[in-house]
Backbone as numpy.savetxt, mean C-alpha at the origin, in Angstrom:
# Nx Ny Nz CAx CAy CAz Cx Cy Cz
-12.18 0.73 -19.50 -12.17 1.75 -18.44 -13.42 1.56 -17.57
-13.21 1.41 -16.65 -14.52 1.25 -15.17 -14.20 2.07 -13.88
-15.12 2.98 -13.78 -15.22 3.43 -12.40 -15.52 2.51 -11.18
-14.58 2.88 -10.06 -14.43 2.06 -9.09 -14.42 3.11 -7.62
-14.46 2.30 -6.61 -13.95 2.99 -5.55 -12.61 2.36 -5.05
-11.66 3.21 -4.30 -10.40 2.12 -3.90 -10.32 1.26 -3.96
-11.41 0.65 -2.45 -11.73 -0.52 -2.22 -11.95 -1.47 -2.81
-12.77 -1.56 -4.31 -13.25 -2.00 -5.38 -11.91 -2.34 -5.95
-11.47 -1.38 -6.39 -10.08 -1.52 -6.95 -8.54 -2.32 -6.65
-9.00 -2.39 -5.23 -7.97 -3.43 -4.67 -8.77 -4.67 -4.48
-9.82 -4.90 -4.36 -10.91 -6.26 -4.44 -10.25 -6.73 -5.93
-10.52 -5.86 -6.74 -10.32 -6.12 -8.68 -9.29 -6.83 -8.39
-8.29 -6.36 -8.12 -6.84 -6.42 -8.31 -6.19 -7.63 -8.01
-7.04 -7.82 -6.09 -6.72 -9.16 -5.81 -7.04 -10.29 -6.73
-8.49 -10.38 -6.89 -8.74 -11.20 -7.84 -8.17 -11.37 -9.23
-7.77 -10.52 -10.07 -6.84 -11.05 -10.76 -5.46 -11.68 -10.42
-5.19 -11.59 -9.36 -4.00 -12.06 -8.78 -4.09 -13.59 -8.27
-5.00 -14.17 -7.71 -5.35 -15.16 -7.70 -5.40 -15.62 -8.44
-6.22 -15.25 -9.93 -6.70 -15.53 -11.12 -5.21 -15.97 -11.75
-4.66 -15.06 -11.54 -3.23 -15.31 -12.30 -2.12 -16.35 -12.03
-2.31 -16.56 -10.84 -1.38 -17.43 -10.32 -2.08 -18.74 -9.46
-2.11 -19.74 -9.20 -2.71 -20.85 -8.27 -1.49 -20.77 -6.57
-0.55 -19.97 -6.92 0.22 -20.05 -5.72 0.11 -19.08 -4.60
-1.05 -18.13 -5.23 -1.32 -16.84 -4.60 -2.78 -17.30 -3.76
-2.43 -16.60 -2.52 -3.14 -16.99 -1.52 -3.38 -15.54 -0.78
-4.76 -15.86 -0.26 -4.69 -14.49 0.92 -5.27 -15.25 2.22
-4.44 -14.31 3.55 -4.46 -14.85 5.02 -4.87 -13.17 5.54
-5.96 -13.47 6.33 -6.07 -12.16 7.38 -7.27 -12.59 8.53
-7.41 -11.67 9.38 -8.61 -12.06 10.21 -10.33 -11.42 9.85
-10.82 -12.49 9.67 -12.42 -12.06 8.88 -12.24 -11.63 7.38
-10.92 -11.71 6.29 -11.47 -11.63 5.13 -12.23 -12.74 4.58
-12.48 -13.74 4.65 -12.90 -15.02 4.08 -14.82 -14.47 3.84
-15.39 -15.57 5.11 -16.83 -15.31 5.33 -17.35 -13.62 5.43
-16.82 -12.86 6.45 -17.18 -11.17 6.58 -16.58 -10.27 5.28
-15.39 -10.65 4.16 -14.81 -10.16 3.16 -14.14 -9.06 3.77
-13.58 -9.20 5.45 -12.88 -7.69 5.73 -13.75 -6.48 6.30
-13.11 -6.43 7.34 -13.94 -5.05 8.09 -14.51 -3.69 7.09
-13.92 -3.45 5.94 -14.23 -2.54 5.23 -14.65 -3.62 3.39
-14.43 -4.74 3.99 -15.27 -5.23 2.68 -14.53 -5.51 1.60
-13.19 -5.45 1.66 -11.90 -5.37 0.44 -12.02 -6.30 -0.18
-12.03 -7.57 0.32 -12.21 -9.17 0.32 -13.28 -9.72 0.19
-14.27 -9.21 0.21 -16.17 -9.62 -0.30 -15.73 -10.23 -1.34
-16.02 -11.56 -1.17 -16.55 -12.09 -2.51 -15.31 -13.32 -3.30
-14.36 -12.88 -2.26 -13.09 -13.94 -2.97 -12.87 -15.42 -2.58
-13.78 -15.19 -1.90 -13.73 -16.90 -0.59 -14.46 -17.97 -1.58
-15.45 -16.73 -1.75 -16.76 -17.81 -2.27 -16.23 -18.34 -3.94
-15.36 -17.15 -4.73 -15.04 -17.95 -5.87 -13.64 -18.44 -6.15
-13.17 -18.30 -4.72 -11.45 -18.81 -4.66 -11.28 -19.74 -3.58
-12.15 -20.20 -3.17 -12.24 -21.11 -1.81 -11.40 -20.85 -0.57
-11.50 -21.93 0.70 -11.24 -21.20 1.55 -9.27 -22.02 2.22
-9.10 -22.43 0.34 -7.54 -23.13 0.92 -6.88 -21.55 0.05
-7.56 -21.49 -0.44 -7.01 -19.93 -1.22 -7.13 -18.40 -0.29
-8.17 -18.21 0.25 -8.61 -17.30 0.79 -9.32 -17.83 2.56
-7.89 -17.31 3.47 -8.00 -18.01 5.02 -8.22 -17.33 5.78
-9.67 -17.77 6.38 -9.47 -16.93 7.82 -8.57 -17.31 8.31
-7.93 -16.39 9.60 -6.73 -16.85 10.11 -7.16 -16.57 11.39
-6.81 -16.84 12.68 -6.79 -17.11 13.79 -5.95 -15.61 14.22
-7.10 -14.46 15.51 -6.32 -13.27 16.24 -4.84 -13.45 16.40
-4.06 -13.34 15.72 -2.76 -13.58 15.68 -1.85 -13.14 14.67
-1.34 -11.83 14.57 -0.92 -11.22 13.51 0.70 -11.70 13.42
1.45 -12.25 14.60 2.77 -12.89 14.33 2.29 -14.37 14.12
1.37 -14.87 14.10 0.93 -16.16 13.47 0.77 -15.85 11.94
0.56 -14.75 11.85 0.19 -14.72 10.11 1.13 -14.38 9.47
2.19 -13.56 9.72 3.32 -13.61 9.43 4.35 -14.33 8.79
4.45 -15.11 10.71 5.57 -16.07 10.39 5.17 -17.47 9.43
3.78 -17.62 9.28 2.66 -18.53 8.62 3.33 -18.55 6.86
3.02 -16.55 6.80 3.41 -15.94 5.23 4.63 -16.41 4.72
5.44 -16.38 5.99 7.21 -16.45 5.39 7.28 -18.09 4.89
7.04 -18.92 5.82 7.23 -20.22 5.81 6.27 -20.68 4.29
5.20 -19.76 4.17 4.63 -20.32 2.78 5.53 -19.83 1.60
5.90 -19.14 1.56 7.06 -18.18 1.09 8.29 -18.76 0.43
8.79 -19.14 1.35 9.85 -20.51 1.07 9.89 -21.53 0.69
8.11 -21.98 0.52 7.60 -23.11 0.00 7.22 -22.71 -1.73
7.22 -21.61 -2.15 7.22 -20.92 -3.11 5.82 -20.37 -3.73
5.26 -20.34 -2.39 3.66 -19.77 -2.78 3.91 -18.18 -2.33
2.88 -17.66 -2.86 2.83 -15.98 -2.75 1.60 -15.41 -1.84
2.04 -15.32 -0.41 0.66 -15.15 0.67 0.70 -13.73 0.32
-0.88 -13.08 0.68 -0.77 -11.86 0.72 -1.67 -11.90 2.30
-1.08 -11.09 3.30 -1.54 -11.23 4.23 -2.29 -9.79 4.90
-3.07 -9.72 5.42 -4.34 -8.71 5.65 -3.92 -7.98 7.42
-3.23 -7.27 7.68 -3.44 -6.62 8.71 -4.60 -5.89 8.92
-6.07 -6.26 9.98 -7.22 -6.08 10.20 -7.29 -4.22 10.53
-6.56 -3.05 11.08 -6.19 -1.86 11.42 -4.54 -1.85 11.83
-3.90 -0.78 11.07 -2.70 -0.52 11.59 -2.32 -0.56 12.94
-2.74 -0.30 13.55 -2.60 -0.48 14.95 -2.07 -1.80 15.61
-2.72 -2.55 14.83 -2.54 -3.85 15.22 -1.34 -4.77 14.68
-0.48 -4.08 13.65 0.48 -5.22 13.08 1.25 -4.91 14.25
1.79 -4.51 15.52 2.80 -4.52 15.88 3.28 -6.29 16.73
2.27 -6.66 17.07 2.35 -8.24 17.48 2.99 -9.10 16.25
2.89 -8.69 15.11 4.06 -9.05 14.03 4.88 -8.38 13.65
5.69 -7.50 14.34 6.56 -6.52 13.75 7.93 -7.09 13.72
8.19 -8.36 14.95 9.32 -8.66 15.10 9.17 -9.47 13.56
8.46 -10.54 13.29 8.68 -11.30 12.17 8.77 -10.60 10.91
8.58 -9.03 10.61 7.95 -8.63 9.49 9.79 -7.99 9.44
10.41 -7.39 10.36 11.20 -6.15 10.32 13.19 -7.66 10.68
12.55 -7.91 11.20 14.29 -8.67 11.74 14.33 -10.46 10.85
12.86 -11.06 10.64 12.94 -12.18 9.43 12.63 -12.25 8.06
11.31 -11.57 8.10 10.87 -11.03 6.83 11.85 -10.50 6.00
11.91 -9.44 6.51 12.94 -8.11 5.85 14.63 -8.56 5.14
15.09 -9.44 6.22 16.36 -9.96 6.13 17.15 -11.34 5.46
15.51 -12.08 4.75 15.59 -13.25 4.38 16.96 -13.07 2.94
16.83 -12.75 2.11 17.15 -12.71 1.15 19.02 -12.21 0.88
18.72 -11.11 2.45 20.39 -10.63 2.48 21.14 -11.44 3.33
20.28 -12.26 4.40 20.72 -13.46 5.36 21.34 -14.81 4.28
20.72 -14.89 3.60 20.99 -15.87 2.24 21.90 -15.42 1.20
22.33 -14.45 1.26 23.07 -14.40 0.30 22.66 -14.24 -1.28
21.61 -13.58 -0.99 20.60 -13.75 -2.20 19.97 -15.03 -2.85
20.18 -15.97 -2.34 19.61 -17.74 -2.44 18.44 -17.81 -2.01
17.45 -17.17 -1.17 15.95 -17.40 -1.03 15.39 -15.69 -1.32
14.28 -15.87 -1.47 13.79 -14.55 -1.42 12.29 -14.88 -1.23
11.38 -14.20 -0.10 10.19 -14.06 0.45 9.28 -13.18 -0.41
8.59 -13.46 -1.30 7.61 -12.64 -1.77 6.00 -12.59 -1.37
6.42 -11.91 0.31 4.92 -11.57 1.02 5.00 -10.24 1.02
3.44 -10.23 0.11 2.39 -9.05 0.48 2.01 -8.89 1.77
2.49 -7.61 2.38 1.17 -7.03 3.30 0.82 -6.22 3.07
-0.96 -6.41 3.60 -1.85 -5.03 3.18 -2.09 -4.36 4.47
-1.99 -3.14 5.00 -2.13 -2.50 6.04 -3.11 -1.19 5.59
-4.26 -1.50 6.17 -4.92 -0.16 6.04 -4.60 0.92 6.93
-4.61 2.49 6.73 -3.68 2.94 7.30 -4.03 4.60 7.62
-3.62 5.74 8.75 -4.35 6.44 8.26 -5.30 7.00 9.52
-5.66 8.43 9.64 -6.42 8.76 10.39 -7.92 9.38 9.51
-8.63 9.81 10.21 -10.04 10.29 9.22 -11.48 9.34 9.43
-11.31 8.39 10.11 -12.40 7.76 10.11 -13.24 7.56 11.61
-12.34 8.52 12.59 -13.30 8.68 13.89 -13.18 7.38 15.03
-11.92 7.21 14.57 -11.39 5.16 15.86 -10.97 5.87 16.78
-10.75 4.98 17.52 -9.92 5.60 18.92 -8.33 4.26 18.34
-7.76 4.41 19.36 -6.21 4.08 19.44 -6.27 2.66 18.63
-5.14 2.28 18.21 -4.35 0.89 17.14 -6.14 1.23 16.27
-6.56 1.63 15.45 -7.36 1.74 14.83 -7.04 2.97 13.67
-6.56 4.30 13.83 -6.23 5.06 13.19 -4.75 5.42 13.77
-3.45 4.60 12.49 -2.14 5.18 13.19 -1.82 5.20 11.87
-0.73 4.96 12.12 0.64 5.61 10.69 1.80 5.25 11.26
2.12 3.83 11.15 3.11 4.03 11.37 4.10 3.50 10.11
4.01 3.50 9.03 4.56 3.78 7.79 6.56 4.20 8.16
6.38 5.04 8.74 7.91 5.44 9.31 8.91 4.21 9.94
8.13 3.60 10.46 8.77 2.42 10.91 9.53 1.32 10.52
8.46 1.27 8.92 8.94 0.11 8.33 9.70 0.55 7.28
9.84 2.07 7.11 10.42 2.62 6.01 11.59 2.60 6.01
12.27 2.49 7.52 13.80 2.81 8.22 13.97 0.83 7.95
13.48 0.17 7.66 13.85 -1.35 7.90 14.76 -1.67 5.98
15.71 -1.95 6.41 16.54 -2.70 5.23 15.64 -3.10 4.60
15.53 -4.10 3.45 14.68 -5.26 3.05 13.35 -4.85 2.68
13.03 -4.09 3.16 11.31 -3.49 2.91 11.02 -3.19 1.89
10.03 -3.18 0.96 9.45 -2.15 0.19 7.98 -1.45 0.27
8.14 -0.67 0.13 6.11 -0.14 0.88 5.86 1.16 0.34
4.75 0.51 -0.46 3.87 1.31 -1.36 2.77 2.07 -0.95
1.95 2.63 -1.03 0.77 3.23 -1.04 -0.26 3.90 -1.93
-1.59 3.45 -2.23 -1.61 4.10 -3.23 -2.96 5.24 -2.94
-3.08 6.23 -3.41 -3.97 7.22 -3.79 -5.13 7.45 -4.67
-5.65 6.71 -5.33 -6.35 6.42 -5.89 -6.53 5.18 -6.52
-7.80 5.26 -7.41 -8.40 3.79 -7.51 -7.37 2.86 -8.93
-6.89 3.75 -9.41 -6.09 2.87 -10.77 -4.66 2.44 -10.38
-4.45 2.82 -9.32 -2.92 3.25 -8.82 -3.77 1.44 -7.81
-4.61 1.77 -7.07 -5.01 0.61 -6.34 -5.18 -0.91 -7.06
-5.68 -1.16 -7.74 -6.12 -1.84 -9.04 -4.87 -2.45 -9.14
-3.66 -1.53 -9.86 -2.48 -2.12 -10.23 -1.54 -2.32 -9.33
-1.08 -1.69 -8.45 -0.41 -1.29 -7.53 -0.40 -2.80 -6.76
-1.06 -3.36 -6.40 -1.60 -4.99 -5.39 -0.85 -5.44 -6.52
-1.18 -5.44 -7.87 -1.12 -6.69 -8.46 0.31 -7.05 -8.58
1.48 -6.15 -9.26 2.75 -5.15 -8.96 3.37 -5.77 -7.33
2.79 -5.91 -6.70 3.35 -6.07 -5.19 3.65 -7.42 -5.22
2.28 -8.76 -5.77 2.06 -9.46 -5.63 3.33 -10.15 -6.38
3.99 -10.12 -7.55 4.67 -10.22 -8.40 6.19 -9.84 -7.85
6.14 -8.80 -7.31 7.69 -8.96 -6.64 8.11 -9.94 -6.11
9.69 -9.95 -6.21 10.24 -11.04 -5.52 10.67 -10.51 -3.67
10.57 -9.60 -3.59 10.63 -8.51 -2.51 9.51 -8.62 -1.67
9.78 -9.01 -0.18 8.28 -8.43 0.50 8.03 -6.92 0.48
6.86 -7.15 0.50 6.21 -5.69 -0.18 4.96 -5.22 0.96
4.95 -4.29 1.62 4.20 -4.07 2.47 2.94 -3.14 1.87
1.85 -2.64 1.41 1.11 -2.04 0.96 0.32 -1.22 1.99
0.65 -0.11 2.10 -0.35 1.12 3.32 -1.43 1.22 2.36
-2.75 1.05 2.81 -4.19 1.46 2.03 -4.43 2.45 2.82
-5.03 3.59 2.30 -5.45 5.11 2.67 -7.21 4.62 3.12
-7.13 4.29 4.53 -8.68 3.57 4.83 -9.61 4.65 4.71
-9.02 6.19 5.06 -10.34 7.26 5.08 -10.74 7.59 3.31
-9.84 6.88 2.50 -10.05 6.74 0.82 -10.56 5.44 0.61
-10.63 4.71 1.11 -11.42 3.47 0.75 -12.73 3.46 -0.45
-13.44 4.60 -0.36 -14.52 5.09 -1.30 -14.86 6.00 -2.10
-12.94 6.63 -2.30 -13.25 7.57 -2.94 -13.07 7.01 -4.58
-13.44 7.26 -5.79 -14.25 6.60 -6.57 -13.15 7.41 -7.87
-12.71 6.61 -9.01 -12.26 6.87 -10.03 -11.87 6.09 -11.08
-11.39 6.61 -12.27 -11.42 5.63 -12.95 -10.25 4.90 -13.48
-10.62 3.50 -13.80 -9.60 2.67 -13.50 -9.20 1.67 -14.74
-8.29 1.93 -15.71 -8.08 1.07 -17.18 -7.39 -0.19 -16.14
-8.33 -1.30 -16.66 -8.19 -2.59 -16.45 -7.08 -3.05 -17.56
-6.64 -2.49 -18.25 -5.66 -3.03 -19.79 -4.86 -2.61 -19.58
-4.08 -1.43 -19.01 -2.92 -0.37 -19.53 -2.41 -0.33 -17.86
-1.73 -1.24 -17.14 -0.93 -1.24 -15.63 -0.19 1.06 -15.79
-0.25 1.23 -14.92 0.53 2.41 -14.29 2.12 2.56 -14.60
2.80 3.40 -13.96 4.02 2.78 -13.76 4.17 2.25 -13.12
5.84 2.47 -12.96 6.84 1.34 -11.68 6.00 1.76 -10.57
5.74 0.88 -9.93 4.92 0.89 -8.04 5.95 2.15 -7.88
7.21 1.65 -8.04 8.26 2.44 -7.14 8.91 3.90 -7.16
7.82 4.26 -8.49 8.35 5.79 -8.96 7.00 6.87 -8.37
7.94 7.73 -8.18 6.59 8.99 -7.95 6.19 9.49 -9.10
4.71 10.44 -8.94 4.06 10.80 -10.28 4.06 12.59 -10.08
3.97 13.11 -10.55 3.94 14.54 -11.04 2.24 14.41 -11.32
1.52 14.97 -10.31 -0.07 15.01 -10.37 -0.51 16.39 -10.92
0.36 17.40 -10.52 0.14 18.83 -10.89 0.77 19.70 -11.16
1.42 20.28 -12.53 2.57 21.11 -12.66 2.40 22.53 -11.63
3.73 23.03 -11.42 3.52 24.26 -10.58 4.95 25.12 -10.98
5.29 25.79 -10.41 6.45 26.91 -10.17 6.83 27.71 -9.09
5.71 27.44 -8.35 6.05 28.35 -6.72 6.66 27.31 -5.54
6.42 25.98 -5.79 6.95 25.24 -4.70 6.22 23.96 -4.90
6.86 22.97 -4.71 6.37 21.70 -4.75 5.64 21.44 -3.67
4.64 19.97 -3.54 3.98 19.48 -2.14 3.92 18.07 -2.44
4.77 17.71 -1.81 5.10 16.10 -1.56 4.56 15.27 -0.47
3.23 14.38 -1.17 2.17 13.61 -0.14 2.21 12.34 -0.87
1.49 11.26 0.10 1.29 9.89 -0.19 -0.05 9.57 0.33
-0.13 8.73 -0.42 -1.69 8.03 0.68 -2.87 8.88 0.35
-3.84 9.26 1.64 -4.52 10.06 1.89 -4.70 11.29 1.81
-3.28 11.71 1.76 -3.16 13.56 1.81 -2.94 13.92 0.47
-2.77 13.06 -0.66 -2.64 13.25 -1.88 -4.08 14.48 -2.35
-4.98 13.52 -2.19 -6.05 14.21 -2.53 -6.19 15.78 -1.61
-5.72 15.83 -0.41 -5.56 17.28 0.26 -4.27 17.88 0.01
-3.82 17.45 -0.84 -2.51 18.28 -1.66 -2.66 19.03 -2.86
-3.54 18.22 -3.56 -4.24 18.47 -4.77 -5.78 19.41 -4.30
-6.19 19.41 -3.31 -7.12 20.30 -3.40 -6.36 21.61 -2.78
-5.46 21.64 -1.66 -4.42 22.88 -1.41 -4.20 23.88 -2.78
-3.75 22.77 -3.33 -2.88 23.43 -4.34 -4.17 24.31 -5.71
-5.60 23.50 -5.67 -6.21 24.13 -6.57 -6.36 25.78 -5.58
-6.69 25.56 -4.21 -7.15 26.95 -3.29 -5.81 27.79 -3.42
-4.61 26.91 -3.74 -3.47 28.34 -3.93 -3.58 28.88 -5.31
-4.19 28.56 -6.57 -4.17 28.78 -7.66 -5.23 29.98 -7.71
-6.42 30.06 -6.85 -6.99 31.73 -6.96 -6.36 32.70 -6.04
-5.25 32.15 -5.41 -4.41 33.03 -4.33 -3.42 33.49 -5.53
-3.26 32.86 -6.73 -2.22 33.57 -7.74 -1.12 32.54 -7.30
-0.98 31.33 -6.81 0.23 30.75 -6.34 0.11 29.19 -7.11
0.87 28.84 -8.19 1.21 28.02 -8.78 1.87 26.91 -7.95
1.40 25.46 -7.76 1.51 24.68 -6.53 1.90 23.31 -7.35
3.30 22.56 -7.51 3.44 21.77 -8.23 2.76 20.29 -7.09
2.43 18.91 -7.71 1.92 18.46 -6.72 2.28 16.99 -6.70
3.45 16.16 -6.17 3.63 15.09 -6.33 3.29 13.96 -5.52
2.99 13.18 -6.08 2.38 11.85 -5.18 3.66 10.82 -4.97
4.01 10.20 -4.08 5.43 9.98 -3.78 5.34 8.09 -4.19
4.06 7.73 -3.38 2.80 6.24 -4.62 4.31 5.04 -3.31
5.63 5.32 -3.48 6.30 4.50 -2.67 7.25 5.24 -1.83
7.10 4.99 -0.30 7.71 5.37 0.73 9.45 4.70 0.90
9.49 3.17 -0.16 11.06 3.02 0.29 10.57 1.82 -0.42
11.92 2.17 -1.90 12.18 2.86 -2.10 11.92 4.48 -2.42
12.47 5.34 -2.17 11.50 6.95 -2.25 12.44 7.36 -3.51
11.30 7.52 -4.64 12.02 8.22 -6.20 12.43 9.71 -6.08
13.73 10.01 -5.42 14.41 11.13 -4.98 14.48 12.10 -6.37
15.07 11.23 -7.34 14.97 12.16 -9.13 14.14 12.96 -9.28
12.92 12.11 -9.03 11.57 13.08 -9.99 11.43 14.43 -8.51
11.44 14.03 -6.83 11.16 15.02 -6.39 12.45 16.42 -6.45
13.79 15.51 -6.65 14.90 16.63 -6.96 14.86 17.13 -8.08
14.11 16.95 -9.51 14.00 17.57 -10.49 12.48 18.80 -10.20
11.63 18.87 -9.63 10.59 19.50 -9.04 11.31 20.81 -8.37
12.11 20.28 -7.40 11.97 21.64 -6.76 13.16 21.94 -6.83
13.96 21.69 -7.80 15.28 22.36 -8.75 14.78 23.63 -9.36
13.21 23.32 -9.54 12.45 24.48 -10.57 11.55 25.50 -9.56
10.76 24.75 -8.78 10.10 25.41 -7.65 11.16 26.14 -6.75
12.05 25.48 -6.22 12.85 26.29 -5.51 12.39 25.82 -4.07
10.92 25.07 -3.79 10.32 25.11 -2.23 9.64 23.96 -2.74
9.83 23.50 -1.00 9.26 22.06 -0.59 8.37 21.94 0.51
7.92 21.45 0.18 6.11 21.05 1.36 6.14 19.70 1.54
6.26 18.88 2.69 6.10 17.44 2.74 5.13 17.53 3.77
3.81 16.34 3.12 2.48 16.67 4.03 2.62 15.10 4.14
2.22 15.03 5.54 1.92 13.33 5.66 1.53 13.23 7.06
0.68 11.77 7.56 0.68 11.63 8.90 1.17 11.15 10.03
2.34 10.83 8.94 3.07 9.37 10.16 4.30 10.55 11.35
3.84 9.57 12.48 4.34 10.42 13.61 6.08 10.95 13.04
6.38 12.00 14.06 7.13 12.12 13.86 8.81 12.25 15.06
7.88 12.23 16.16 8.47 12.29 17.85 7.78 11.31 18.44
């Protein structure tokens, strides 16, 4: 057991993923030499070299369509979107090739690219710097996209992605990047793809991901001296979305709260 911060925790994570496999690779802009605008990637260049760990050239449909083609070659890219804002110059490759490889085939190829998208408002950017657009890719066939909320959920959660045969898109909660917990390096989480029950309740459920997890969980302690019992689920994957565990919740609660930031008009 080691305390970590997110960030730390998805650094960990990568590196065992590398560690684990020689076919696993990471592509983004400035993780290599800078380790990433927020530092995720410190440190992997220097002991994974730089055919493993690539800078890549301002070009997020270069990194993409780069991922897929390595993809098919049967290596496992995990590729670094620098701020949400910015994957949309790869959206066509991520949503109409990415997404569709596997059902275009007939199930005969399958693309297993990671993307990491940090994600998320709270940190004081102006525009393509703090967005959400999570909604977008959630409506796309083919997708799967995770998010995680804390640091053990982070840790495992990458590694879990990396391992699918599914591209797997990963939202990082950037205004959580440092928030700090602890993290069993031995004992993986669950399924990426199931939600967790963070806080029993009886007055009404509150269904968050990402970032708002932790402001769901503090809601819910400020409704508990209001006398209001606040059940509190972390949803951990946007699509597939584990409908069971939130329809068994508020079968009992009776009421639903869905907190999140991604636009909605």
């Amino acid at each position: 057991m080691a305390t970590m911060t997110i960030a730390k925790a998805i650094n960990e994570g990568l590196r065992a993923s590398l560690a684990n496999d020689p076919k696993t690779l990471l592509m983004g802009e400035d993780i290599g030499e800078l380790g990433g605008v927020y530092r995720v990637t410190d440190g992997l260049k220097k002991d994974f070299g730089a055919l493993r760990v690539v800078d890549s050239p301002l070009a997020e449909s270069g990194i993409i369509g780069t991922a897929i083609g390595l993809a098919l070659r049967g290596y496992r890219p995990i590729c670094e979107i620098q701020f949400d804002g910015f994957v949309f110059p790869g959206f066509n490759q991520i949503t109409t090739q990415l997404a569709k490889l596997r059902t275009r085939s007939d199930g005969m190829l399958s693309a297993p690219v990671v993307i990491r998208i940090p994600y998320g408002g709270g940190i004081g950017s102006v525009e393509h710097h703090s967005e959400s657009p999570e909604a977008l890719f959630a409506h796309t066939a083919g997708l799967r996209i995770i998010t995680p909320s804390n640091a053990q959920d982070a840790y495992w959660m990458i590694q879990q992605a990396v391992t699918c045969e599914d591209p797997v898109i990963v939202f990082e909660p950037k205004r959580r990047y440092w928030l700090k917990g602890e993290v069993d390096t031995a004992a993986p989480t669950a399924d990426p793809f199931s939600a967790q029950v963070l806080r029993r309740g009886t007055d009404a459920t509150v269904v968050a991901y990402g970032p708002l997890v932790p402001v769901a969980l503090a809601a819910a302690a400020a409704a508990e001296e209001d006398g209001r019992s606040i059940e509190v689920i972390d949803l951990r994957s946007i699509s597939p979305i584990d409908f069971d565990t939130v329809t068994e919740s508020v079968t009992r609660t009776g009421r639903l709260v869905v907190a999140h930031e991604a636009p909605t008009f």
